[in-house]
MARTOR-940775 format. One line per field, with one value per residue: residue number from 1; residue in one letter; x, y, z of N, C-alpha, C in turn. Coordinates in nm, 2 decimals, decimal comma. Example, Ala and Ser with C-alpha at 12.3 -4.5 7.8 and 13.67 -1.06 7.14 Angstrom:
% MARTOR-940775
seq c(1/2)
type c(A/S)
n_east c(1,32/1,28)
n_north c(-0,57/-0,22)
n_up c(0,78/0,71)
ca_east c(1,23/1,37)
ca_north c(-0,45/-0,11)
ca_up c(0,78/0,71)
c_east c(1,32/1,29)
c_north c(-0,33/0,00)
c_up c(0,78/0,79)
END
This chain:
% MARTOR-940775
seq c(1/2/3/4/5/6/7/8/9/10/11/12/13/14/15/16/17/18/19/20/21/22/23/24/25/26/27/28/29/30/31/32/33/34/35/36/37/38/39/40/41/42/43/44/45/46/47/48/49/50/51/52/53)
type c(X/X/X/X/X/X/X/X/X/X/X/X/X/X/X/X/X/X/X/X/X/X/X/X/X/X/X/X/X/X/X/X/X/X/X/X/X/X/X/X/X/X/X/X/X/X/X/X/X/X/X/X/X)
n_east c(5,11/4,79/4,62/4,34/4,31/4,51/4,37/4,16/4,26/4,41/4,15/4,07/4,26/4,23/4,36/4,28/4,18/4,40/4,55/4,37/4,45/4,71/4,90/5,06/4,97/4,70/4,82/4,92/4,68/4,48/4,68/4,65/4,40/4,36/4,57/4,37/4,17/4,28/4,39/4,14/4,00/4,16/4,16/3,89/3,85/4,01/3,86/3,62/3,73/3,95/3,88/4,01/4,19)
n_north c(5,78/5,88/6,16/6,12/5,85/5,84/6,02/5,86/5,67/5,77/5,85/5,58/5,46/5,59/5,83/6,06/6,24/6,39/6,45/6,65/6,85/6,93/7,16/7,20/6,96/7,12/7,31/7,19/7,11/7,32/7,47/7,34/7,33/7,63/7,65/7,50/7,66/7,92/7,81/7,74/7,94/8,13/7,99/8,02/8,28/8,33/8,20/8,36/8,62/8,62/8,46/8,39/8,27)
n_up c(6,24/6,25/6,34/6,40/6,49/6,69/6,88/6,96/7,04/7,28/7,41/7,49/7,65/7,88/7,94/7,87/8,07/8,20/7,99/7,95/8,13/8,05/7,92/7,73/7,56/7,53/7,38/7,18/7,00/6,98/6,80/6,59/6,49/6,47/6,21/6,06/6,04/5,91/5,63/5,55/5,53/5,36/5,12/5,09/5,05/4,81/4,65/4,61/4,61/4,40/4,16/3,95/4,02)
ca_east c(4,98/4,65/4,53/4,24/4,37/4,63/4,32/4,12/4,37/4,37/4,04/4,02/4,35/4,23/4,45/4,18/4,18/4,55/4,56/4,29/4,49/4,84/4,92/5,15/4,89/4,61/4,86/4,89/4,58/4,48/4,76/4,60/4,30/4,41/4,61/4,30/4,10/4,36/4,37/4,01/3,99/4,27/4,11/3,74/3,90/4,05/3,74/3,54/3,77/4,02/3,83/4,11/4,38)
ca_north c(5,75/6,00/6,26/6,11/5,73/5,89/6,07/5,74/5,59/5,86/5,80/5,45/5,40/5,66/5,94/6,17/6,32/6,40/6,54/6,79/7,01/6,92/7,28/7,18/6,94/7,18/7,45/7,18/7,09/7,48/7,52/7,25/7,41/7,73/7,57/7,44/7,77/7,96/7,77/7,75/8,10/8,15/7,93/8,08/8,47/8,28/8,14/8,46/8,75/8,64/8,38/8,32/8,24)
ca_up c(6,29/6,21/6,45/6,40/6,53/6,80/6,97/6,99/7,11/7,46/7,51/7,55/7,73/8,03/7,97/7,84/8,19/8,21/7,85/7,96/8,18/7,98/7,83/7,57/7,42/7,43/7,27/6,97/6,96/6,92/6,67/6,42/6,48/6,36/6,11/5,96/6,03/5,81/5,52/5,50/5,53/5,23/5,02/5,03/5,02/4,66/4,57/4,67/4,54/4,31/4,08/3,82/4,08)
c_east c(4,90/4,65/4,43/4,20/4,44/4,48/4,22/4,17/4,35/4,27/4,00/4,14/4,33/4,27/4,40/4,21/4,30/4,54/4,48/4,34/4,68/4,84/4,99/5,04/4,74/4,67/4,88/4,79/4,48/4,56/4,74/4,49/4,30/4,47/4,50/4,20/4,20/4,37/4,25/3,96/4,07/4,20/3,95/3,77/3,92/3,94/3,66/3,59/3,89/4,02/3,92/4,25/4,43)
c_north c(5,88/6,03/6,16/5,97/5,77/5,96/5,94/5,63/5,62/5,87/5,66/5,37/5,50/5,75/6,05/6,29/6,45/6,50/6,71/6,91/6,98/7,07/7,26/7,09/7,05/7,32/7,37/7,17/7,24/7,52/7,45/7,28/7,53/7,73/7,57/7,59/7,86/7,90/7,76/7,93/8,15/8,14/7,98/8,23/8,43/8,29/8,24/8,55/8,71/8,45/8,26/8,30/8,11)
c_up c(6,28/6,36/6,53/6,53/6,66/6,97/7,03/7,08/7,30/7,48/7,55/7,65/7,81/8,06/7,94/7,97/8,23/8,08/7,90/8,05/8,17/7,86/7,72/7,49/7,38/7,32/7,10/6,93/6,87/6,79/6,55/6,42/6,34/6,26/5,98/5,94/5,92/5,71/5,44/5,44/5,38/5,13/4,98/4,99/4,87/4,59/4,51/4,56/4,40/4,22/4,01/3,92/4,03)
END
């Protein structure tokens, strides 16, 4: 099941509330975050500085 699908899911069945002061999901949530923030980051340093990678 997607992220994308899974989070839809927790807002329409009520649990939103609950999620919001659950530390382990905002530590994954944070960690796919950053996840995504580091590869983007990788990928434009490539783009940027080393052309012919």
């Amino acid at each position: 099941m997607s992220v994308r699908l899974r989070l839809s899911l927790v807002t329409r069945t009520g649990i939103e509330e609950k999620l919001r002061n659950d530390s382990n999901f905002i530590r994954i949530v944070c960690d796919h975050i950053a996840g995504m923030t580091d590869q983007f980051a990788s990928r434009e340093y490539r783009r940027l500085y080393l052309p012919d990678y």
